[in-house]
N, C-alpha and C positions, 0 to 999 in steps of 0.2 A: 585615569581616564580609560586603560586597558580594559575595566571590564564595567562599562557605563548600561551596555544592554544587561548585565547581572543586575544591576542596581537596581534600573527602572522597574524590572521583571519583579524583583520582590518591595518593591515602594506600597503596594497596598497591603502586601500579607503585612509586613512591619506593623502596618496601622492597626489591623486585623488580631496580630497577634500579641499585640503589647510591647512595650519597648526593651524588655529583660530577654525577652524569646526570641523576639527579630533581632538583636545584638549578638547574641547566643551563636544562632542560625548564621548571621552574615561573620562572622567571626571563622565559625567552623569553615565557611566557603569560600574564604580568603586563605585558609592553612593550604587546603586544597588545592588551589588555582597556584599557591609558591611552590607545592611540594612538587605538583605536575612541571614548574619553571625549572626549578631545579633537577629533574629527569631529566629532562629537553636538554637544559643546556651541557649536562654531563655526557650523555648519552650519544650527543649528537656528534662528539667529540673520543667518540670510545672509548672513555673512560673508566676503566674497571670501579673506581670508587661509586658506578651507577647503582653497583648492588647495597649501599649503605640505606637505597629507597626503599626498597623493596621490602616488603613482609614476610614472613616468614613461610608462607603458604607460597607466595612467589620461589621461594627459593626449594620447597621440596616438588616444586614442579619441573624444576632444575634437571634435581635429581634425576625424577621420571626419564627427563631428555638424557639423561647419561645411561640410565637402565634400558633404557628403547637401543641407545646406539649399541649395548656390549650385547642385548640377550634377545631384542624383538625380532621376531621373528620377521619375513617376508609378510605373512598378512596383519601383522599387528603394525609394522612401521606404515605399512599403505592406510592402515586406520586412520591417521593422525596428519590434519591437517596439512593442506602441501605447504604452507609456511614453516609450518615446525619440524615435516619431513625435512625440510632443506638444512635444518640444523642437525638431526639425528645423521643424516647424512655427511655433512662435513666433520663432526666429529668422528665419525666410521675413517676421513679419509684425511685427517689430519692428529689423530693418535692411536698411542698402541690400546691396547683392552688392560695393560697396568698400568700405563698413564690415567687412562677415564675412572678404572676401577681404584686408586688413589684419591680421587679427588670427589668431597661434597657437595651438595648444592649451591654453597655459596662459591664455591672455586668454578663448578662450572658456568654459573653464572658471570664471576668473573671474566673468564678466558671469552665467552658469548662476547661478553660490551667490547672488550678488546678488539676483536674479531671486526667487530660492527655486522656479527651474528643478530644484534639483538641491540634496541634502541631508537631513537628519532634521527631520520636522514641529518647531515650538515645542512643547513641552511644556505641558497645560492646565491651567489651575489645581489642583491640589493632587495633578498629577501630575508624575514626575521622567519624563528621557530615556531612549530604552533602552539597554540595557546590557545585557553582554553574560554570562551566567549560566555559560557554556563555552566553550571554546576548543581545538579539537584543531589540532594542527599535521601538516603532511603534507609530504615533502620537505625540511625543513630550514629552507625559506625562505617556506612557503608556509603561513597557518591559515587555519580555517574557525570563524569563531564563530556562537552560537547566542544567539536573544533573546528565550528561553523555556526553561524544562525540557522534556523530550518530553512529548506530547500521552497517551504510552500507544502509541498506534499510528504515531506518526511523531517524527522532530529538526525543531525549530523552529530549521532554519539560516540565517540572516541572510549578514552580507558574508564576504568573502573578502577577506585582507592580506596584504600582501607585503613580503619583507625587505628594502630595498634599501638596500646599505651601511650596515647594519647600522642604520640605524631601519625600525618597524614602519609603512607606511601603506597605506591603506585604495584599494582598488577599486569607488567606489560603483557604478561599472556592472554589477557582479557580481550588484546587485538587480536588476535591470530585467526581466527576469524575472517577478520576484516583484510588484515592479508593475503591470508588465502586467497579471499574475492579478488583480491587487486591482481594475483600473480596470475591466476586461470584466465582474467579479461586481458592481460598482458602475451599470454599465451596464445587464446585463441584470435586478439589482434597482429603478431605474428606468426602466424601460420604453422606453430610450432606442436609437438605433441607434447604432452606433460614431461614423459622423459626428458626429452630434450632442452626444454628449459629449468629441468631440474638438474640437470647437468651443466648446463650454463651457469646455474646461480653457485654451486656448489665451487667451479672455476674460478667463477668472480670472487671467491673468500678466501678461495685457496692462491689465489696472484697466478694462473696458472692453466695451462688447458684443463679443463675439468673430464676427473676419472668417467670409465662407463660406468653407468647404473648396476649396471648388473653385479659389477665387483663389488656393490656398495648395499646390495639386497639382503646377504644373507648376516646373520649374527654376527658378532664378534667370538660370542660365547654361546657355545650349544647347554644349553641349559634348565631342562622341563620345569622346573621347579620355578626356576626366577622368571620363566613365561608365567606362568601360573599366577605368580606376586603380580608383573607387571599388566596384566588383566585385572587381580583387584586392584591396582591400586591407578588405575585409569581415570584421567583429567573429566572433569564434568566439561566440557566444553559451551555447551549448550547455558550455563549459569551466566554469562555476559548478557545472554538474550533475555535471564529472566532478570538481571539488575535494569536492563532498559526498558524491559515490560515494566518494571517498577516505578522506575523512574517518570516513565508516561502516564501510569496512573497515578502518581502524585503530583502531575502536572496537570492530566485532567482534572481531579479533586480541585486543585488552585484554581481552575476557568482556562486553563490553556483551550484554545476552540482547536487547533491543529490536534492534540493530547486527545483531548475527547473523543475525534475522529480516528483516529489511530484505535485508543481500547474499541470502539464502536465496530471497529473495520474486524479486529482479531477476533472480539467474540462471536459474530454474525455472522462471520467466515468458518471458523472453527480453524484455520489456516497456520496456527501454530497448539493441536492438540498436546502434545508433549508439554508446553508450559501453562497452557489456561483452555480449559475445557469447552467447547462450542456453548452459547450459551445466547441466542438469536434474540431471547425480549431483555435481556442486560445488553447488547448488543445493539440494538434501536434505541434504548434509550438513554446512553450515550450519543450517537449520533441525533438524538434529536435534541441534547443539549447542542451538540455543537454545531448545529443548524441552527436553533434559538442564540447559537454567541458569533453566527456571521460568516458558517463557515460551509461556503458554495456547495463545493463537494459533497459535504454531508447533503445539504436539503439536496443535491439531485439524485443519492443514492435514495434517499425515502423517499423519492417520486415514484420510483422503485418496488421499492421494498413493500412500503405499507401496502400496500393490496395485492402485491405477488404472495405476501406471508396468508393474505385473507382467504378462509377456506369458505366457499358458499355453502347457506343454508338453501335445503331446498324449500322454493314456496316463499324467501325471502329477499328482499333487496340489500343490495352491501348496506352496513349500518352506519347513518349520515353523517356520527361524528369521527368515522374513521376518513370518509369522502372529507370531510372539514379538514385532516391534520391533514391529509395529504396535500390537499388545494393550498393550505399555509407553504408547506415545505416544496411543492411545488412552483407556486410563486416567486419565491426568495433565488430558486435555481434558477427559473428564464428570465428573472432581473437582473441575475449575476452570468449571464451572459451564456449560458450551459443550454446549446440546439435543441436535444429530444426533450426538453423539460419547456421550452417554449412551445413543442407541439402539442404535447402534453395538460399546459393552460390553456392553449388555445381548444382544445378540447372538453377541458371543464368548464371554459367560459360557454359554448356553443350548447353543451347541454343546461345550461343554470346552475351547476354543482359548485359554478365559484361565485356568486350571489345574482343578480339580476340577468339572462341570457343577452349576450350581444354580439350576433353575426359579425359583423365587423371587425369586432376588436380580436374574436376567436380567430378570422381568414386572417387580421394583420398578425396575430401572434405567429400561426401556420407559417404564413411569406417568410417569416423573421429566422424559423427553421429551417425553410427552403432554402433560404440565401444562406444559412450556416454550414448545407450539406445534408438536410434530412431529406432524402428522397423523397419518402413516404407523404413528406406534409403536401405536396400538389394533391393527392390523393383528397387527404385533408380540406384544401382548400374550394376544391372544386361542388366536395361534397357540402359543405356550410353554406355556401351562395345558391348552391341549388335547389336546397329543399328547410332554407332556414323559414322559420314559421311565422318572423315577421313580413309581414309583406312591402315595409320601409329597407328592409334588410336584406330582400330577397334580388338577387341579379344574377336572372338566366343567361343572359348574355355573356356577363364577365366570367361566368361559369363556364361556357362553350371554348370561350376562345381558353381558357386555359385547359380545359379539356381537349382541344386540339393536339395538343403534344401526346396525349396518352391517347387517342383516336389515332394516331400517324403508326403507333406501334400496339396494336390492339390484339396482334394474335399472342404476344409474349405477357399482356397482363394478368394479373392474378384474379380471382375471382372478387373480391373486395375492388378494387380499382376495375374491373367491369363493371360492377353492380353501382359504383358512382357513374363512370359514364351512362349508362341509362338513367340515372336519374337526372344528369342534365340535360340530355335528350329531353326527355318527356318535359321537365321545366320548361324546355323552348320551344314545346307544339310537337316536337318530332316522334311522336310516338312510334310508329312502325320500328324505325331503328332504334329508339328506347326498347323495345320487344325486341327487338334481334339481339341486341349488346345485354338484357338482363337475363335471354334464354343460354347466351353461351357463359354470363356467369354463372348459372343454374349447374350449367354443364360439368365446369370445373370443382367445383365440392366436391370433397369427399365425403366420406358417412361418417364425418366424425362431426360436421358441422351443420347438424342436423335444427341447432335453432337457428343459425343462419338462412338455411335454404327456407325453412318456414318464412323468413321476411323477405326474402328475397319473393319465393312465389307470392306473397301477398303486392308486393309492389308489382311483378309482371301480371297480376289481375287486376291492378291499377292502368297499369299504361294500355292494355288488352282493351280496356272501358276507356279511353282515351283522356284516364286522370292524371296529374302527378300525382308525386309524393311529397308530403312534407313531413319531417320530422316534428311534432311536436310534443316530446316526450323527455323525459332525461332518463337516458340510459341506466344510468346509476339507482335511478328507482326502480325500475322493473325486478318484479322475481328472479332466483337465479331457477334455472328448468330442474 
């Protein structure tokens, strides 16, 4: 029953992929889920036999940590992860430089598990070890496991295993990472400086007040030459993010709607260039899979997006079937309860851009915003009731009174929210002040919003001849200038 969400997760590829492949598959991901057990339960318990898991590439990573403690320098030990500093460091302050300089990777590795340098906490009273809920495999020889369900907004990906002749064993380095993160939010929740809790931790291993840093900064061994090696021969660090990048995208591949949104997020962002390249229309269209499999977030980033990315033509109107995917992905966000995307429909409903126009339903979407926290949507609201073009639809009055709240503070509004109070003015007879409230939105422009004030003046030669205004136009169709 341990790993029933594994199961379900792959119940359809099984179908999908045949019965010889999905055997295959859930076989390899079962060695995996014991080889990670059997870590846990060793490790957790400091026991040097932890390194029987470990690959071989685990173990010349070891090394590294021995060669950092006898020869790296001050700027090279500060390189290296403040997880794995705190190991380079306690070996600096619990042997000689021919004790380290004796011993190889797997010995240092050894003395680590003992230590409880290196491995899974003990587990506390009437709690079990973690374990791992998923398991994606990447490459054949390579998974990535998870030591949580997703958060909703992220994978709780844990280690990284590797095949090697044919048993599963574990990469604890692949965390480090991940401890790091844990030790700096531990840090800056204590009020401490780095040092200082590097000193702390280094105490905590040694049973003992822990040495100052400083004695613990310089080499063991002055040595240009083996600085030289331990520069090349420098941990990729960065390769855990690209097994989870991996991972993610062969969960996206599978329909994962979370996965999809995640590669959508990386590529559109460009936010992790060093592993996958900015790449904005692979980027969208990912996230519009995973808006098409249900998944909120995305459709309200492409409320977004699609027409932030659209560059206008001049002399052209945005083109309808880009207004169509938006109003889709738009939709799906103010249904799934996401504020600026409900003012957002309300907005495409009021021009007809999301099929028949209906004041009504545009001001309740607006309201729906307003109660969520969008400032902006009274703005919104006020403007739909005032100058909507049915006259079933149309209510100067409801308009007024919610224009009262922005009429109480009139000298701090923006031009935009002036140029709607005038026009509920003018809806309600009151022209003169519909002219005073649309001359000082005039006012406020600047010369960059030069087709604005053009509508703007056209509506103060409206109230001026004691008309309103009604919109009846969809914005979306008009040329861009």
């Amino acid at each position: 029953m341990r790993h029933w969400m594994l199961w379900h997760a792959l119940f359809w590829s099984a179908l999908l992929a045949g019965p010889a492949q999905a055997n295959e598959e859930l076989a390899a991901i079962n060695s995996v889920s014991q080889a990670w057990d059997r870590y846990a339960a060793l490790s957790s318990k400091d026991d040097p036999e932890s390194v029987s898991l470990l690959p071989r590439a685990s173990l010349d990573y070891f090394a590294f940590l021995r060669d950092a403690a006898l020869y790296g320098s001050t700027e090279q030990v500060r390189r290296i992860p403040v997880s794995e500093r705190t190991v380079v460091y306690t070996l600096r302050a619990s042997m000689s430089p021919e004790q380290l300089a004796a011993l190889d990777g797997a010995a240092i590795a050894r003395h680590c598990f003992k230590a409880g340098l290196y491995g899974v906490p003990e587990a506390e009273d009437g709690e079990s070890l973690p374990r791992l809920t998923h398991v994606t495999l990447i490459d054949g020889d390579r998974a990535v496991g998870e030591l949580g369900p997703p958060t909703g907004t992220q994978f709780q990906y844990g280690p990284v295993l590797v095949d090697e002749v044919g048993q599963w064993k574990v990469r604890p380095e692949s965390m480090a990472l991940d401890g790091s993160a844990l030790i700096q939010q531990q840090t800056t929740r204590a009020g401490l400086s780095e040092t200082q809790m590097l000193e702390y931790l280094v105490g905590e291993f040694l049973h003992q007040p822990g040495p100052s840093l400083a004695s613990l900064d310089r080499p063991m061994r002055d040595d240009a030459a083996a600085r030289t090696r331990l520069n090349e021969s420098w941990p990729q660090y960065e390769d855990t993010y690209r097994a989870r990048l991996a991972a993610t995208e062969k969960k996206a591949n599978d329909g994962d709607a979370l996965a999809m949104f995640a590669m959508g997020s990386v590529l559109y962002s460009g936010a992790m260039p060093q592993l996958v390249p900015k790449d904005t229309k692979r980027g969208v269209q990912w996230l519009e899979r995973a808006s098409d499999a249900g998944h909120v977030p995305a459709s309200a980033a492409l409320t977004v997006l699609l027409l932030q990315d659209y560059k206008p033509v001049k002399g052209k109107p945005v083109p309808p079937e880009l207004i169509a995917r938006t109003v889709v992905h738009t939709r799906r966000a103010a249904e799934g309860g996401v504020p600026v995307a409900m003012v957002a429909l309300g907005n495409f409903i009021f021009n007809g851009a999301a099929g028949s126009r209906d004041c009504r339903q545009a001001e309740e979407w607006a309201a729906r915003g307003e109660d969520a926290g969008i400032a902006q949507a009274r703005n919104e609201r006020v403007w739909y009731l005032a100058t909507c073009p049915n006259p079933a639809q149309r209510d100067p009055a409801r308009a007024m009174e919610l224009a009262g709240h922005m009429i109480a503070k009139a000298d701090t509004l923006p031009a935009s929210e002036l140029d709607t109070v005038a026009a509920a003015l003018a809806a309600s007879g009151r022209f003169g002040e519909a002219v005073d409230f649309q001359q000082r939105a005039i006012a406020k422009l600047d010369a960059d919003h030069s087709q604005n004030r053009r509508g703007m003046q056209e509506r103060l030669g409206r109230y001026q001849k004691r008309h309103d205004w009604v919109q009846d136009y969809n914005q979306y169709e008009r040329p861009a200038p």
